[in-house]
mmCIF file as Biopython writes it, N, C-alpha, C and O atoms, coordinates in Angstrom:
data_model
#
loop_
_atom_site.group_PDB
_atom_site.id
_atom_site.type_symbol
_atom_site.label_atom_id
_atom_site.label_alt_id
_atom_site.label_comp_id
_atom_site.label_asym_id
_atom_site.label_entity_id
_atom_site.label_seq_id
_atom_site.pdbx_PDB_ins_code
_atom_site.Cartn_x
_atom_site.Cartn_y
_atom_site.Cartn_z
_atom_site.occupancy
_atom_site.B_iso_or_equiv
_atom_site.auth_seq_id
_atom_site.auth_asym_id
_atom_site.pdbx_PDB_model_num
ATOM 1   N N  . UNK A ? 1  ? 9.546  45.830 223.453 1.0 0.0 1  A 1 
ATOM 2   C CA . UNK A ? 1  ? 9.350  45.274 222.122 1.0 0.0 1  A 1 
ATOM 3   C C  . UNK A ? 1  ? 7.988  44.597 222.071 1.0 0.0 1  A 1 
ATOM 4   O O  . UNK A ? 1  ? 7.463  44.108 223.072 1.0 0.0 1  A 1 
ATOM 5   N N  . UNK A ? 2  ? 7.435  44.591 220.849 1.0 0.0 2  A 1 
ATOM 6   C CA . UNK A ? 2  ? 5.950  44.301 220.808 1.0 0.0 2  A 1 
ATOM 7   C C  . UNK A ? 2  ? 6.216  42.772 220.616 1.0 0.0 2  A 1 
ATOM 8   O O  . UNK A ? 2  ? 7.248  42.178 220.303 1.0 0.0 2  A 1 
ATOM 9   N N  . UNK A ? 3  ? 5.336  42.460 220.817 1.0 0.0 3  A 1 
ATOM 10  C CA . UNK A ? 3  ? 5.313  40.591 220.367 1.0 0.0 3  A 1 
ATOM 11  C C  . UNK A ? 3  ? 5.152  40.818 218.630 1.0 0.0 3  A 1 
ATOM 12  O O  . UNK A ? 3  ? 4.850  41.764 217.903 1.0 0.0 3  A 1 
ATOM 13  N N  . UNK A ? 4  ? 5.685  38.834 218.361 1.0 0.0 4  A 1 
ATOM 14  C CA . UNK A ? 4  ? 5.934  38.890 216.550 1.0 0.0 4  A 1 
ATOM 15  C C  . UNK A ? 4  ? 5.101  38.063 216.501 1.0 0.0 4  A 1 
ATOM 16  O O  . UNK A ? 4  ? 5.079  37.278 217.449 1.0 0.0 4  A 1 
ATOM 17  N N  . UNK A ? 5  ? 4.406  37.943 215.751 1.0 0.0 5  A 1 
ATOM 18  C CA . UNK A ? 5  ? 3.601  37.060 214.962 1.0 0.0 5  A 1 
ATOM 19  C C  . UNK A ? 5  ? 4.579  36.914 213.271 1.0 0.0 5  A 1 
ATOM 20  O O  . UNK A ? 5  ? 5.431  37.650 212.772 1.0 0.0 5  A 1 
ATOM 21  N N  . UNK A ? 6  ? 3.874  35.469 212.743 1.0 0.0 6  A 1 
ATOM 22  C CA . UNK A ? 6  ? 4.776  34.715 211.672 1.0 0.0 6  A 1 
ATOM 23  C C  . UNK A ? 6  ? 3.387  34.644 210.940 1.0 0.0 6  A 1 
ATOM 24  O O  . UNK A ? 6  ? 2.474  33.850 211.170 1.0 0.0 6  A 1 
ATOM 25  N N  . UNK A ? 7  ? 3.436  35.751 209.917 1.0 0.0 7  A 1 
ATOM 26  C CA . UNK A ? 7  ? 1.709  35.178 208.661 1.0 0.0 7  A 1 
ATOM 27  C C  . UNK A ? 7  ? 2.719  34.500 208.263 1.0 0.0 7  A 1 
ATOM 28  O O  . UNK A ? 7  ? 3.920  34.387 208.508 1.0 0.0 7  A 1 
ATOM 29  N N  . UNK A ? 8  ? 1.508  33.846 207.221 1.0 0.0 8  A 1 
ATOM 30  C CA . UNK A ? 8  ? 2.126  33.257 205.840 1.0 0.0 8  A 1 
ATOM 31  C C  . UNK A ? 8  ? 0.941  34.143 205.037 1.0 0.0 8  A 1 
ATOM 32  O O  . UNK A ? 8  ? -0.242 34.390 205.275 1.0 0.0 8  A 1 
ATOM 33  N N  . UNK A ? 9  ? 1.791  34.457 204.062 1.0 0.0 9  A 1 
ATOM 34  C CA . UNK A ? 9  ? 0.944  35.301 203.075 1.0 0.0 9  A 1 
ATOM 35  C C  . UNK A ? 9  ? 0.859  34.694 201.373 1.0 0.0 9  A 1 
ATOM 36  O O  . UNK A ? 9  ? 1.822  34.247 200.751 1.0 0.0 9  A 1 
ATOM 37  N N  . UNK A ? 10 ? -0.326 34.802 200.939 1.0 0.0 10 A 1 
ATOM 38  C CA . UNK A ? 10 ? -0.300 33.972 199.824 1.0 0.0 10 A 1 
ATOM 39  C C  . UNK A ? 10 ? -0.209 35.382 198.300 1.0 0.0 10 A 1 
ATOM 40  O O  . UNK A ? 10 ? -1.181 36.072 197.994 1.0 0.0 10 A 1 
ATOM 41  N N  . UNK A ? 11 ? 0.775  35.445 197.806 1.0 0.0 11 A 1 
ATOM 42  C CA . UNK A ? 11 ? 1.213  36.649 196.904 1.0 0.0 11 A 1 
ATOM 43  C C  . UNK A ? 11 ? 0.038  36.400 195.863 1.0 0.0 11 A 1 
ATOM 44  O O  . UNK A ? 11 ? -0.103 35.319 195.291 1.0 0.0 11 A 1 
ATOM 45  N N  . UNK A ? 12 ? -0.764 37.458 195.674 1.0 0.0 12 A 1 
ATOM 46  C CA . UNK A ? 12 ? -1.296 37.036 194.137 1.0 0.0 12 A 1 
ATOM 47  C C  . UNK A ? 12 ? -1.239 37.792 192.950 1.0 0.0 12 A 1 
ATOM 48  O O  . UNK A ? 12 ? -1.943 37.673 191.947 1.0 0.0 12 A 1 
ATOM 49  N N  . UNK A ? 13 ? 0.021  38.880 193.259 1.0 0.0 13 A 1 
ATOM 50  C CA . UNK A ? 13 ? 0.203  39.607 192.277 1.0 0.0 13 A 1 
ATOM 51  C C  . UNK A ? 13 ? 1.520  39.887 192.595 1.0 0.0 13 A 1 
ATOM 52  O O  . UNK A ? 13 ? 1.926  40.168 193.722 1.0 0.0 13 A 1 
ATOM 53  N N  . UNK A ? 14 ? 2.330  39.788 191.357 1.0 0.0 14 A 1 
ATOM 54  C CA . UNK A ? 14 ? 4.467  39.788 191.981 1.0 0.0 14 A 1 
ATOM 55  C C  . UNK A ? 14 ? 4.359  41.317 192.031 1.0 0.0 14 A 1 
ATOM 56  O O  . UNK A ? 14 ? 5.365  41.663 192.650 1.0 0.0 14 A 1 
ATOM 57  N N  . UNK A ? 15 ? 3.523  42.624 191.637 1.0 0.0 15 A 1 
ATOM 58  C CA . UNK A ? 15 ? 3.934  43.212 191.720 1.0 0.0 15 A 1 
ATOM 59  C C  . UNK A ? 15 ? 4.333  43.614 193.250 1.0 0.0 15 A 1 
ATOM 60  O O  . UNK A ? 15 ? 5.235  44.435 193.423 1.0 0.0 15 A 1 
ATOM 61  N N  . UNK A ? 16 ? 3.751  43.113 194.199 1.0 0.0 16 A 1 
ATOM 62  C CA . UNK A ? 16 ? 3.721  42.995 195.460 1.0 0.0 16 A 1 
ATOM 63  C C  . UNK A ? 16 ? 4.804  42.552 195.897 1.0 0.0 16 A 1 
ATOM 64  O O  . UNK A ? 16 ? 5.041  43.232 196.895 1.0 0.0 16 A 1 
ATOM 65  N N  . UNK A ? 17 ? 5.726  41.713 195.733 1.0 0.0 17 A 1 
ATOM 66  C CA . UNK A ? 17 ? 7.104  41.309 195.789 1.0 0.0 17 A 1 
ATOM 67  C C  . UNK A ? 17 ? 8.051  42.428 196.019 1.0 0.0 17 A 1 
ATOM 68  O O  . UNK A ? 17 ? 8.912  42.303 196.890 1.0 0.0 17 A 1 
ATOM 69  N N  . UNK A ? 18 ? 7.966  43.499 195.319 1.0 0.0 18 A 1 
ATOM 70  C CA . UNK A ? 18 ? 8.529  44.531 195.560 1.0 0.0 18 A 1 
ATOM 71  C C  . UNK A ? 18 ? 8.576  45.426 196.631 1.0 0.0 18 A 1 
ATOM 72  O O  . UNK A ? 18 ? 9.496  46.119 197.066 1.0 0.0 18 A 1 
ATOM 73  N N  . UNK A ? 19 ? 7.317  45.271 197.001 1.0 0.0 19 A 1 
ATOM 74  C CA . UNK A ? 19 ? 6.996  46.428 197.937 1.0 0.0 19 A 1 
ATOM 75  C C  . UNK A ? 19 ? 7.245  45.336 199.536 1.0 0.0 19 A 1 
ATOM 76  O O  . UNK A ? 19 ? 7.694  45.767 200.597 1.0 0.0 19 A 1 
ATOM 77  N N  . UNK A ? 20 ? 6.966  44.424 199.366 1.0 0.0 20 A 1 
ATOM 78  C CA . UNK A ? 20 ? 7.519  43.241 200.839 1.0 0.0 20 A 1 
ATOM 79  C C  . UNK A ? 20 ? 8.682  43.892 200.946 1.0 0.0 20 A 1 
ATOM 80  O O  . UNK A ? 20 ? 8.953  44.814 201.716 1.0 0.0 20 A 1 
ATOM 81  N N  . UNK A ? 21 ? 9.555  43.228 199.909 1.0 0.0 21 A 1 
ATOM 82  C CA . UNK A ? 21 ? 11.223 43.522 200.491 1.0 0.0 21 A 1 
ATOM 83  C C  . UNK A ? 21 ? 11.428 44.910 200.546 1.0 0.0 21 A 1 
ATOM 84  O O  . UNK A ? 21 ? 12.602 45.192 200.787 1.0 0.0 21 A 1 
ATOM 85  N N  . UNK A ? 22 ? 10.543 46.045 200.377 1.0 0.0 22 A 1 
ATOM 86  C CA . UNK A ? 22 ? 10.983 47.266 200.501 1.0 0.0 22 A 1 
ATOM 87  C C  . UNK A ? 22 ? 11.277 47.047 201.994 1.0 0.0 22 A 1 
ATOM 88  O O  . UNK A ? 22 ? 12.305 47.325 202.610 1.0 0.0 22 A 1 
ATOM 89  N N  . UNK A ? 23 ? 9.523  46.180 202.671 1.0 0.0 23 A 1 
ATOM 90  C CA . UNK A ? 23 ? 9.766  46.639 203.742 1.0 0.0 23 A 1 
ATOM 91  C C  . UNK A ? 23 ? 10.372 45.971 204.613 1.0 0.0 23 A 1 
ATOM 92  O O  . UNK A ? 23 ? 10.320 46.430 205.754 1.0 0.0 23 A 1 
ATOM 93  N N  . UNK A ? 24 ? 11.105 44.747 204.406 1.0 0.0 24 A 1 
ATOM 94  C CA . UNK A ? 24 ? 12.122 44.285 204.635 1.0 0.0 24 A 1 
ATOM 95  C C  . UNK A ? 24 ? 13.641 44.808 204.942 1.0 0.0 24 A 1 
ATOM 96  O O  . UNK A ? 24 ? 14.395 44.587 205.891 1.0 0.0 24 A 1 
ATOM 97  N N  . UNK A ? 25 ? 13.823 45.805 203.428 1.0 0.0 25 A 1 
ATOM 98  C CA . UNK A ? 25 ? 14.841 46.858 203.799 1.0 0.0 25 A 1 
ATOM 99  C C  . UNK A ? 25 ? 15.036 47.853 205.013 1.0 0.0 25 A 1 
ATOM 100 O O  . UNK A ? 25 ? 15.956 48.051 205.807 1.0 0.0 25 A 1 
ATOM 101 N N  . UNK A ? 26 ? 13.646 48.454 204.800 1.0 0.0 26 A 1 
ATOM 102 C CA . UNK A ? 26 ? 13.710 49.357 206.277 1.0 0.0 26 A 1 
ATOM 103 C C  . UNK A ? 26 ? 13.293 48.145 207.944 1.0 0.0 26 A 1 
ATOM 104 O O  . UNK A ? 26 ? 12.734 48.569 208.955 1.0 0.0 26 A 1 
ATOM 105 N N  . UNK A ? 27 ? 13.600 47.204 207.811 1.0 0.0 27 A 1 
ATOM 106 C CA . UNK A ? 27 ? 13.214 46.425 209.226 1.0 0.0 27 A 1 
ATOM 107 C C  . UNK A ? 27 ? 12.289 46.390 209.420 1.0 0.0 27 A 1 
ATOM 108 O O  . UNK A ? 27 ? 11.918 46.090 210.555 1.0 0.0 27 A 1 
ATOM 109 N N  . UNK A ? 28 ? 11.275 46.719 208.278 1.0 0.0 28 A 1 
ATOM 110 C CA . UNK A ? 28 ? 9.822  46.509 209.364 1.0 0.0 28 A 1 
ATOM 111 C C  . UNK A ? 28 ? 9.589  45.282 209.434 1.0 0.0 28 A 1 
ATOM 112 O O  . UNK A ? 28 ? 9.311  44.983 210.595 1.0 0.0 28 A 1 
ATOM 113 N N  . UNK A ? 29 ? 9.567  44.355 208.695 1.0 0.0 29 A 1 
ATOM 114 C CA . UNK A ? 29 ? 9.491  42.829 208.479 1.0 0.0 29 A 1 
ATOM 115 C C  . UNK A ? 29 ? 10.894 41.970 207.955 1.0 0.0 29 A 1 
ATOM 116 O O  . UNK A ? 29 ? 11.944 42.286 207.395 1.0 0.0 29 A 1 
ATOM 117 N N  . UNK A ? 30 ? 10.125 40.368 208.607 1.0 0.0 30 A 1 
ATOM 118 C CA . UNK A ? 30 ? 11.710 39.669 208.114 1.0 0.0 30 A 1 
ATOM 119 C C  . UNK A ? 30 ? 10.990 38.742 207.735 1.0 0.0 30 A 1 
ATOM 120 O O  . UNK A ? 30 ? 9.961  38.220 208.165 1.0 0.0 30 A 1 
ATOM 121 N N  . UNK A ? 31 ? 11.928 38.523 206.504 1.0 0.0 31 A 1 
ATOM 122 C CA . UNK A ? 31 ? 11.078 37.336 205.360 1.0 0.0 31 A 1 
ATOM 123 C C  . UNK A ? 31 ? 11.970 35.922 206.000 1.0 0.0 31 A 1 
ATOM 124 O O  . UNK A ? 31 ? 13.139 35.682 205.698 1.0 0.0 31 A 1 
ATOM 125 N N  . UNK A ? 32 ? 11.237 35.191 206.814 1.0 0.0 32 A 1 
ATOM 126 C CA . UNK A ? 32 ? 11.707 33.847 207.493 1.0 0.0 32 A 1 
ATOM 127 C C  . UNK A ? 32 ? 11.811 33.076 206.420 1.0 0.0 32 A 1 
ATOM 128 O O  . UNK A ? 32 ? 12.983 33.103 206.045 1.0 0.0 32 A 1 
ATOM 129 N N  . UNK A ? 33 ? 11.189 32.437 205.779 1.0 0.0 33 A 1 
ATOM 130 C CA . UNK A ? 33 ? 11.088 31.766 204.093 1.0 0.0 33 A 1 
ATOM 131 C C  . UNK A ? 33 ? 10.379 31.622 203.451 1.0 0.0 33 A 1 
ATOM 132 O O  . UNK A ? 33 ? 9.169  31.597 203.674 1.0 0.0 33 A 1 
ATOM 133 N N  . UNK A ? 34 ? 11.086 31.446 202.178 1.0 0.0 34 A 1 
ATOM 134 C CA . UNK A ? 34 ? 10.744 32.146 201.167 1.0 0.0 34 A 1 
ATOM 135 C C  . UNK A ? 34 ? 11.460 30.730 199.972 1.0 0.0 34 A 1 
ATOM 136 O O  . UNK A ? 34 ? 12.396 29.946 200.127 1.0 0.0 34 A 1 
ATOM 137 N N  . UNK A ? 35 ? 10.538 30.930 198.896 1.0 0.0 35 A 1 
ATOM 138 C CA . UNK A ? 35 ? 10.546 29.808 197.603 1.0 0.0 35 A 1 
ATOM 139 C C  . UNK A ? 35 ? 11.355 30.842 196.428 1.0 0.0 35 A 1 
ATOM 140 O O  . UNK A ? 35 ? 12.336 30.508 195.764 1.0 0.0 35 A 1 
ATOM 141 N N  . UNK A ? 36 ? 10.720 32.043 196.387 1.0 0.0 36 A 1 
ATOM 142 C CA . UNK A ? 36 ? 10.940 33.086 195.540 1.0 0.0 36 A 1 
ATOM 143 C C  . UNK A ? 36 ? 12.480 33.822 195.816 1.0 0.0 36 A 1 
ATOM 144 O O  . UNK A ? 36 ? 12.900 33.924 196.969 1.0 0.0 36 A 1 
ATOM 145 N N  . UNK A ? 37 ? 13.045 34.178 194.974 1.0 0.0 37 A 1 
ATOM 146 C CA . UNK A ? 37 ? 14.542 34.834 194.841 1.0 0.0 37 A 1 
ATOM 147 C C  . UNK A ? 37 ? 14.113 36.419 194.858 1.0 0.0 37 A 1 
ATOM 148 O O  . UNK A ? 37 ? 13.289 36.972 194.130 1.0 0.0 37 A 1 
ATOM 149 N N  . UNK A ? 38 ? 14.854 36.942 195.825 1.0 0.0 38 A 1 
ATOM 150 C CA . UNK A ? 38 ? 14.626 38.479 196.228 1.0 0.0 38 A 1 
ATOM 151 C C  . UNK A ? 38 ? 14.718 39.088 194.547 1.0 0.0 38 A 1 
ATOM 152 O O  . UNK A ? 38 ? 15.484 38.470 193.808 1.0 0.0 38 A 1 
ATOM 153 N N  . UNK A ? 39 ? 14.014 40.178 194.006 1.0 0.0 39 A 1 
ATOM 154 C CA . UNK A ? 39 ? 14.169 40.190 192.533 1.0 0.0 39 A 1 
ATOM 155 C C  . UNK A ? 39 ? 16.037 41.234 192.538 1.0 0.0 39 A 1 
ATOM 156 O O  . UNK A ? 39 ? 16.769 41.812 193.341 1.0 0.0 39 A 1 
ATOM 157 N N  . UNK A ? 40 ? 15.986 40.922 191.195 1.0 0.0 40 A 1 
ATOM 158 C CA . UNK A ? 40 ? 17.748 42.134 191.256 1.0 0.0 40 A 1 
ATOM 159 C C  . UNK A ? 40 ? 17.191 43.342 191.438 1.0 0.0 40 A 1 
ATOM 160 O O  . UNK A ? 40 ? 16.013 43.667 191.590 1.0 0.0 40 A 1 
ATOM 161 N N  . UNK A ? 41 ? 18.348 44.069 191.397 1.0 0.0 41 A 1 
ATOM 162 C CA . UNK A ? 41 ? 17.835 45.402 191.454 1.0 0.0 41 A 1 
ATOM 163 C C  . UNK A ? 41 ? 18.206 46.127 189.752 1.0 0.0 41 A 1 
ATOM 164 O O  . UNK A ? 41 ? 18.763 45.377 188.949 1.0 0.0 41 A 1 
ATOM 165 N N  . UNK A ? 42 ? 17.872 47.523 189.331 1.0 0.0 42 A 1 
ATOM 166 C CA . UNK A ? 42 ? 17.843 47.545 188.106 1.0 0.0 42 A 1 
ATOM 167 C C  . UNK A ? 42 ? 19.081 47.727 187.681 1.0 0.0 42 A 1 
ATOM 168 O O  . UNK A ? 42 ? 19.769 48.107 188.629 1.0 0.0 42 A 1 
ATOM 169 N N  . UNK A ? 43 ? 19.752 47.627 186.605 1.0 0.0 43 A 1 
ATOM 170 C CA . UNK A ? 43 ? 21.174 48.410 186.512 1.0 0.0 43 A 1 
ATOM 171 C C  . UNK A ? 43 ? 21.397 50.090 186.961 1.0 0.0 43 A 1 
ATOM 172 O O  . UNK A ? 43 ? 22.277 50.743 187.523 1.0 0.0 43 A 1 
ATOM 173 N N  . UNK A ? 44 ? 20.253 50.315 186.447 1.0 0.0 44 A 1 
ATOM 174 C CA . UNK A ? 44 ? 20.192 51.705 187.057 1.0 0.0 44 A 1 
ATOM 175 C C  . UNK A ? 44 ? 20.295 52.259 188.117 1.0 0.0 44 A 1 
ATOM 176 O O  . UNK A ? 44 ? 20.768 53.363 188.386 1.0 0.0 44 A 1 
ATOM 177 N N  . UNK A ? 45 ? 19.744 51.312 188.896 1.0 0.0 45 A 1 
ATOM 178 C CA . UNK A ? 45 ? 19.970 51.723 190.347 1.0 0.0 45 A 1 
ATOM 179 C C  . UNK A ? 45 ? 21.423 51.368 191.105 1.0 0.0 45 A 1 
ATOM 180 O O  . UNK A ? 45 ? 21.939 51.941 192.065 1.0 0.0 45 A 1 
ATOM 181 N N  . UNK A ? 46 ? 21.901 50.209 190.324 1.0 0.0 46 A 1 
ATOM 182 C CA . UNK A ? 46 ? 22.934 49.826 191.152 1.0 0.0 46 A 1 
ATOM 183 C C  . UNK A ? 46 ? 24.061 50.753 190.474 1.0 0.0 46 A 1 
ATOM 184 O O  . UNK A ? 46 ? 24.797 50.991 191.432 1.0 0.0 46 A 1 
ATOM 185 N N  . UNK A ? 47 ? 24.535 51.323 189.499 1.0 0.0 47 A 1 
ATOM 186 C CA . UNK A ? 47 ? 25.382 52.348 188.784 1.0 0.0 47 A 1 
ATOM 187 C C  . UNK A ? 47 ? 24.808 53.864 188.802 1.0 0.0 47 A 1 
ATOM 188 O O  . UNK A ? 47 ? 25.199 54.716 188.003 1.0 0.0 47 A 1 
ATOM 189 N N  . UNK A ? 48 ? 23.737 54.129 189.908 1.0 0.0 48 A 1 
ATOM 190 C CA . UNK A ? 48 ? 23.056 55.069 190.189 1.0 0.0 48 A 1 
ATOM 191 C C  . UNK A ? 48 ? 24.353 56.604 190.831 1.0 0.0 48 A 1 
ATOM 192 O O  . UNK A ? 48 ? 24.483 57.828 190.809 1.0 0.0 48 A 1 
ATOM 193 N N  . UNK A ? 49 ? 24.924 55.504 191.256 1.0 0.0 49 A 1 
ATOM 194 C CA . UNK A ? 49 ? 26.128 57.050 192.376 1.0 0.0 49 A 1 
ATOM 195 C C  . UNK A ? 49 ? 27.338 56.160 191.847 1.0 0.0 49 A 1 
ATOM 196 O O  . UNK A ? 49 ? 28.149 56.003 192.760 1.0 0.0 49 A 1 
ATOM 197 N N  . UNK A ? 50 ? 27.715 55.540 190.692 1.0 0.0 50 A 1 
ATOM 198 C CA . UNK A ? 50 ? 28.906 55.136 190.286 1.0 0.0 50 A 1 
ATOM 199 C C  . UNK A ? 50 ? 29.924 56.213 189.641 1.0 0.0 50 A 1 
ATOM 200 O O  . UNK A ? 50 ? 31.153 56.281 189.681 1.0 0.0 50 A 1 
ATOM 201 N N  . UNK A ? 51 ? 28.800 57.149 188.943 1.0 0.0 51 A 1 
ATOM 202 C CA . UNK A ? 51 ? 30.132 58.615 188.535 1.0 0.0 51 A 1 
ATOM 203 C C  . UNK A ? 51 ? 29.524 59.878 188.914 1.0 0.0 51 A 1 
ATOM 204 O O  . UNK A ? 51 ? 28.319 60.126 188.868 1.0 0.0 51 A 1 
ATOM 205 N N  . UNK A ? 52 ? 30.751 60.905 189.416 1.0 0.0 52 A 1 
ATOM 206 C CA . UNK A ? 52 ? 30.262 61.818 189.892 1.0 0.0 52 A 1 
ATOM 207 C C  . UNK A ? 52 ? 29.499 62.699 188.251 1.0 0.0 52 A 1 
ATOM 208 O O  . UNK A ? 52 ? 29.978 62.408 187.155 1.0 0.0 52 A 1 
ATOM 209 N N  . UNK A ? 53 ? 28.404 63.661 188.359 1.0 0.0 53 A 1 
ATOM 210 C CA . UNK A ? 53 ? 28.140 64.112 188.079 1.0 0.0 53 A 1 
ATOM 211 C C  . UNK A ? 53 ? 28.604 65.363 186.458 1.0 0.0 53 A 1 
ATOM 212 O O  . UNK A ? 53 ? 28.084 65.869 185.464 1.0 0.0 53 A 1 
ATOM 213 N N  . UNK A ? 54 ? 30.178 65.265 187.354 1.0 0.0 54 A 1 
ATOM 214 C CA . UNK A ? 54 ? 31.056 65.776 186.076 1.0 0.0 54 A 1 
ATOM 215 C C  . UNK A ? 54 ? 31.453 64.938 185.062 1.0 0.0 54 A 1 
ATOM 216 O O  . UNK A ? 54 ? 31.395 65.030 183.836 1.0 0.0 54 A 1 
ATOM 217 N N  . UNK A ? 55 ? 31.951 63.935 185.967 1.0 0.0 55 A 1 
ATOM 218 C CA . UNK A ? 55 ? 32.281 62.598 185.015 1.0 0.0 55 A 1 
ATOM 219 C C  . UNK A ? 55 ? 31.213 62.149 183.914 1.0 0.0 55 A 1 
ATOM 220 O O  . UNK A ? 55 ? 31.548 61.975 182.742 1.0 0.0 55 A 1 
ATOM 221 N N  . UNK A ? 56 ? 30.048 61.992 184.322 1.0 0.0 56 A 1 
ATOM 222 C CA . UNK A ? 56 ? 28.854 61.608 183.437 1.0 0.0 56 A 1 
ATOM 223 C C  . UNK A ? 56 ? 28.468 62.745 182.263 1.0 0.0 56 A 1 
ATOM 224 O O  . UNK A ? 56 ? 27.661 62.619 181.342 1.0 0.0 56 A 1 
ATOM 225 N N  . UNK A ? 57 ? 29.269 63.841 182.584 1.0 0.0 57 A 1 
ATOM 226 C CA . UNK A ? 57 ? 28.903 65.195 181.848 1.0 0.0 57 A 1 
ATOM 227 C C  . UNK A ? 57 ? 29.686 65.034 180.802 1.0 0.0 57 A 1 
ATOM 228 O O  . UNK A ? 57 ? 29.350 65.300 179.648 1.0 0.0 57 A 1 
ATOM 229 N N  . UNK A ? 58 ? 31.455 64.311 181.367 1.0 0.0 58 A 1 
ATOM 230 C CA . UNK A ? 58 ? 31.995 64.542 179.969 1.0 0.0 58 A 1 
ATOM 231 C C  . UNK A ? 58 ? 32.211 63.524 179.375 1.0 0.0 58 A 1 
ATOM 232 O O  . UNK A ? 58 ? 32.897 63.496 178.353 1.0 0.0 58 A 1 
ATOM 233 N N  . UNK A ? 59 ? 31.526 62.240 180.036 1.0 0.0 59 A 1 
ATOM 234 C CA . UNK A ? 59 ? 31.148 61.317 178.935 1.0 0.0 59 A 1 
ATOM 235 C C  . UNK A ? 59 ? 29.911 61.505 178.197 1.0 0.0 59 A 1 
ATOM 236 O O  . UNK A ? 59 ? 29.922 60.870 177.142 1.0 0.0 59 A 1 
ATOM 237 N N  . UNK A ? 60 ? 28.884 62.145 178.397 1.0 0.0 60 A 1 
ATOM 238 C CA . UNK A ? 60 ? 28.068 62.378 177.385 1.0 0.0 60 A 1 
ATOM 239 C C  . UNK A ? 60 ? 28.707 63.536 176.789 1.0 0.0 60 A 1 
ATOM 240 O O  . UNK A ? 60 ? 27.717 64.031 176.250 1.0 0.0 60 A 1 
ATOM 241 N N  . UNK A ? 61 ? 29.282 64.003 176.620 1.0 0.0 61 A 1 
ATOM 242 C CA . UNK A ? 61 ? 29.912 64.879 175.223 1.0 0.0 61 A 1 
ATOM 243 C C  . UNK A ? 61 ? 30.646 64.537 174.732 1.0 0.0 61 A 1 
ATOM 244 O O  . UNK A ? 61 ? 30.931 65.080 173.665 1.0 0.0 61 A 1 
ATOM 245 N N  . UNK A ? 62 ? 31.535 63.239 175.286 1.0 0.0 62 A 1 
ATOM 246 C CA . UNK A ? 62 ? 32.373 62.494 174.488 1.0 0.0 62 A 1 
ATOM 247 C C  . UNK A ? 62 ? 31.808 61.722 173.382 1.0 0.0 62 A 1 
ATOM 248 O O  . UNK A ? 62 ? 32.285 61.353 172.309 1.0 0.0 62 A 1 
ATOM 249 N N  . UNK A ? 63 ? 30.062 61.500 174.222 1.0 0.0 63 A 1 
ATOM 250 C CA . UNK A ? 63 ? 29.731 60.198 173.551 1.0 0.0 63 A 1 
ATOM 251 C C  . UNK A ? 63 ? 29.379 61.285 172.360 1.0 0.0 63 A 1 
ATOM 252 O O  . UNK A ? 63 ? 29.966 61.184 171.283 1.0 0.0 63 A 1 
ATOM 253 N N  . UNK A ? 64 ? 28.338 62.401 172.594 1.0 0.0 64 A 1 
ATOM 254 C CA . UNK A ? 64 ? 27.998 63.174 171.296 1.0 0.0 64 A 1 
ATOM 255 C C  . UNK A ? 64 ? 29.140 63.415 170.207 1.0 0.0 64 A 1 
ATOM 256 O O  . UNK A ? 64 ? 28.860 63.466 169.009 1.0 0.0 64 A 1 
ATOM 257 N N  . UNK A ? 65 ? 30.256 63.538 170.618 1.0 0.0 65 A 1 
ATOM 258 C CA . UNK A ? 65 ? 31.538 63.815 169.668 1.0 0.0 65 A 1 
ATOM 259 C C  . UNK A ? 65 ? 31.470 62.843 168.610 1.0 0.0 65 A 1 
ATOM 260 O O  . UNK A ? 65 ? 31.300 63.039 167.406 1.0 0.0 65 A 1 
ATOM 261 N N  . UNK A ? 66 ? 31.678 61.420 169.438 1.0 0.0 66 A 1 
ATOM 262 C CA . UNK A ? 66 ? 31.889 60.455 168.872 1.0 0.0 66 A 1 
ATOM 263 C C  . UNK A ? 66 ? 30.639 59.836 167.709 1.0 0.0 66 A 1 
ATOM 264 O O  . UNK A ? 66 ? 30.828 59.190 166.678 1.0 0.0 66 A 1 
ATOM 265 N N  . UNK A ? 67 ? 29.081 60.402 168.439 1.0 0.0 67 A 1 
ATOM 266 C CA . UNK A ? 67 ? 28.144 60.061 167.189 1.0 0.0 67 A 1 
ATOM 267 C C  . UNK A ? 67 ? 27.907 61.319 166.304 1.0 0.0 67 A 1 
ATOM 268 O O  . UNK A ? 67 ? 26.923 61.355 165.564 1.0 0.0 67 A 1 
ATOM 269 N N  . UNK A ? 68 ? 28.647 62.182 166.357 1.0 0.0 68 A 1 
ATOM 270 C CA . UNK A ? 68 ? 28.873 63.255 165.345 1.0 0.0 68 A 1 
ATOM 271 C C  . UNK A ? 68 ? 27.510 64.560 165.181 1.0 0.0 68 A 1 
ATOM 272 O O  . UNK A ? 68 ? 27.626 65.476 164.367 1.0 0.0 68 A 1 
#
């Protein structure tokens, strides 16, 4: 195992926030602390694999039925 070093990094753009905890997700880094709240994730993503494929098929033709 390689040796760890601890930056402190000064964010100056949140879009950057995102891409940290990406790499947080895959282990490359561990956020020791932190002031900032990990951001949510989108609804989209989290209801991303919530219905299979058919299911989502015949609710959108339900939904078209229903707006005529």
């Amino acid at each position: 195992m390689q040796d760890r070093e601890t930056l402190i990094i000064k964010i100056k753009d949140s879009k950057v926030l995102k891409l940290i905890y990406d790499l947080e997700d895959l282990n490359l880094i561990e956020i020791v602390g932190s002031d900032i709240k990990k951001p949510a994730k989108k609804l989209s993503e989290l209801l991303s694999s919530s219905l299979s494929p058919e299911q989502a098929e015949k609710m959108h033709e339900e939904l078209k039925q229903m707006r005529g």
